[in-house]
Each structure stands twice: as structure tokens, then as C-alpha cells.
N, C-alpha and C positions, 0 to 999 in steps of 0.2 A: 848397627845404625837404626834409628827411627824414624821413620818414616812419615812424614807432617803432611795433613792435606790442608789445600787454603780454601774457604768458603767466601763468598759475599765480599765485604771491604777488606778483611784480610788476603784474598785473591789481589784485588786492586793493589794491595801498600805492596803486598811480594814480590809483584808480578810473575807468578807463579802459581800453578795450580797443588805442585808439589815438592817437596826437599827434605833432604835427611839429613840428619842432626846425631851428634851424640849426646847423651844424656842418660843421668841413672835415675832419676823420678821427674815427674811432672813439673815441679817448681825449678829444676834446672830448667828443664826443656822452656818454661816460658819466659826464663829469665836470657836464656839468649837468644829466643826468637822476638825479647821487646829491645835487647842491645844490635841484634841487625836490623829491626826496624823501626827506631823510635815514635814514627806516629803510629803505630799500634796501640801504647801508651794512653794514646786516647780513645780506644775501639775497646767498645765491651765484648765480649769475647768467653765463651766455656767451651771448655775441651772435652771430647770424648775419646777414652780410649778402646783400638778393636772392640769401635761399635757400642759402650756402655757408656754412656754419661757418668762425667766424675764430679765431686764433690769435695774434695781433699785434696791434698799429694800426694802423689799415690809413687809406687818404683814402678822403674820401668824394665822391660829386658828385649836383646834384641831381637829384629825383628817385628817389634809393635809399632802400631797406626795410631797415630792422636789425630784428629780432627779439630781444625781451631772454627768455632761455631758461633757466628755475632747472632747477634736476633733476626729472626724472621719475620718477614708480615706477608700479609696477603688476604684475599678473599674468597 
């Protein structure tokens, strides 16, 4: 299983801080965490996996942490 953490508006749309999922790379993994929650769809959104910011699609194996990460602000 993988294990998903939710940040900021993705928190909100989940209601959840956290859940696990299967999936064998990243593009799975976000394609069914935007088919259980469609207004995600509209939330910009980067994933980091155990902790590394990704850029690609990457595989996944079990065991691993994605982080779904909207933008930040602050001062």
C-alpha cells in the first residue's frame, strides 16, 4: 500500500489527513486519487515522494509516502 498524506485544500476535499492507496507509479496514484475526488481537478497540486519533490512519473514500491503538496504562502 501507499501511503498518501493530504496538505492544505487537499486536506479539506479528503477529509483526511491521510490514506492508502495502491498504485505502481505516481500517474496511477493521481489518477485515482482525482477519480475519488473530483474537485481536486481543480487544486494545483505537486507530489513529493519519501520526502523528495518529483517532477516526472515516477514507480512506486510498497511501503512509500507521497505527499500531495498545493502551494504555499505566507510571510
Amino acid at each position: 500500500m501507499i501511503k498518501v498524506l493530504y496538505f492544505g485544500i487537499t486536506q479539506e476535499i479528503s477529509g483526511s489527513v491521510t490514506e492508502e492507496f495502491t498504485a505502481l507509479t505516481t500517474g496511477d496514484l493521481r489518477r485515482q486519487i482525482l477519480e475519488r475526488y473530483p474537485r481536486m481537478k481543480s487544486v494545483v497540486f505537486r507530489m513529493a515522494l519519501n520526502s523528495r519533490m518529483l517532477t516526472s512519473d515516477t514507480s512506486l514500491n510498497e511501503r512509500d509516502t507521497v505527499a500531495l503538496l498545493p502551494p504555499f504562502s505566507g510571510g
